[in-house]
N, C-alpha and C positions, 0 to 999 in steps of 0.2 A: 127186347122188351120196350124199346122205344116208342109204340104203339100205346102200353101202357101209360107210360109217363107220356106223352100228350095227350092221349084221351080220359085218362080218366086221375092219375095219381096227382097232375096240379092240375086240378081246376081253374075257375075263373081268378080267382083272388093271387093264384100262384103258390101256396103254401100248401107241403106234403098235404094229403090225408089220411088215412087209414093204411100204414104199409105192412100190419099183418098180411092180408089179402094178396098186395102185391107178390110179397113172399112166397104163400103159397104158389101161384101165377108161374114164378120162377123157379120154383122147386120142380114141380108138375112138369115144364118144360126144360130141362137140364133131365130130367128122368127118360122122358120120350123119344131126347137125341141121343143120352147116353145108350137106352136099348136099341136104338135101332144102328150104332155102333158099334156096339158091343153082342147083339143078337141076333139080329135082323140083316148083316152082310153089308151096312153102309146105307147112310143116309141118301135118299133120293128125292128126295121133295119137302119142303117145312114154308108152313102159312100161319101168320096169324093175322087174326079176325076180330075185330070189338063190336060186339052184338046188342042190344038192348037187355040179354040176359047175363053179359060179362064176357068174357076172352074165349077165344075156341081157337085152341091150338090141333093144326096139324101134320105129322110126320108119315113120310111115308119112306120104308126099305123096301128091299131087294128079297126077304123070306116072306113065304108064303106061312108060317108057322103060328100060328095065334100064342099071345101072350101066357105064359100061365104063373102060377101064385107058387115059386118057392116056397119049400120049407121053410120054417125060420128058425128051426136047430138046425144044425150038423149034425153026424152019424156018429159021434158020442154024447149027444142029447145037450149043448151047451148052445145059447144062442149063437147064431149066424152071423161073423161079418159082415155086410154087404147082403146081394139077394134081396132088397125089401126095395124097390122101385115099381114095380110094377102095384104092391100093396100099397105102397104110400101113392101111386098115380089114381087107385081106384078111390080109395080114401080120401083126396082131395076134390077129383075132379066131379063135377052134379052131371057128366053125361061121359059116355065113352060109346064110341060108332070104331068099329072097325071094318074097314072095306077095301077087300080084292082088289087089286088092279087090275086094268086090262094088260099089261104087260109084262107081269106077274111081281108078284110080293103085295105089298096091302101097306092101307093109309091107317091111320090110327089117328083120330079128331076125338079131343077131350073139349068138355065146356066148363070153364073154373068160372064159376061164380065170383061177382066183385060185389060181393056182398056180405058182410060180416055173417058167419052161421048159417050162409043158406047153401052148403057145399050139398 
């Protein structure tokens, strides 16, 4: 997130700004390496990007499998450990592109807004 912190977290003056946002930024990305470690067969590619709309992060594995929304019980009806990354990645991110590779498995590029409320 080094990209962050010099494009946009200290400004001209040098003093933090707004590090809710950031947060988000690094939650979103710790989600995207986690599944694609944990679901996707291994990371194989990660970019980021600071755009005029905010950060666009992206990862790409080894599965061909598209992402899907856990349950969030378990099969005695009691919330779910774990399993909420993929809903907390939709829930933050203001875009999500998922795209094939030509070598197979798929990139998955989110764009987190750096903008208080505009996720």
């Amino acid at each position: 997130m080094e990209a962050l912190l010099r494009e946009w977290l200290l400004p001209a003056g040098g003093a933090p700004d707004d590090t809710h946002v950031v947060g988000d930024a690094v939650l979103v990305t710790s989600e995207l390496v986690t599944n694609a470690l944990r679901h996707g067969g291994g990371l194989t590619s990660f970019d980021v990007e600071m755009t005029d709309q905010g950060c666009r992060v992206s990862v790409g594995d080894r599965s061909d499998r598209l992402p899907e929304l856990a349950s969030s019980r378990d099969d005695s009806g009691r919330l779910r450990v774990g399993g909420h990354g993929w809903r907390v990645i939709r829930r933050l991110a203001r875009s999500i592109t998922i795209t094939p590779e030509s070598h197979g498995g798929k990139r998955v590029s989110v764009l987190i807004s750096l903008a208080r409320g505009a996720a």
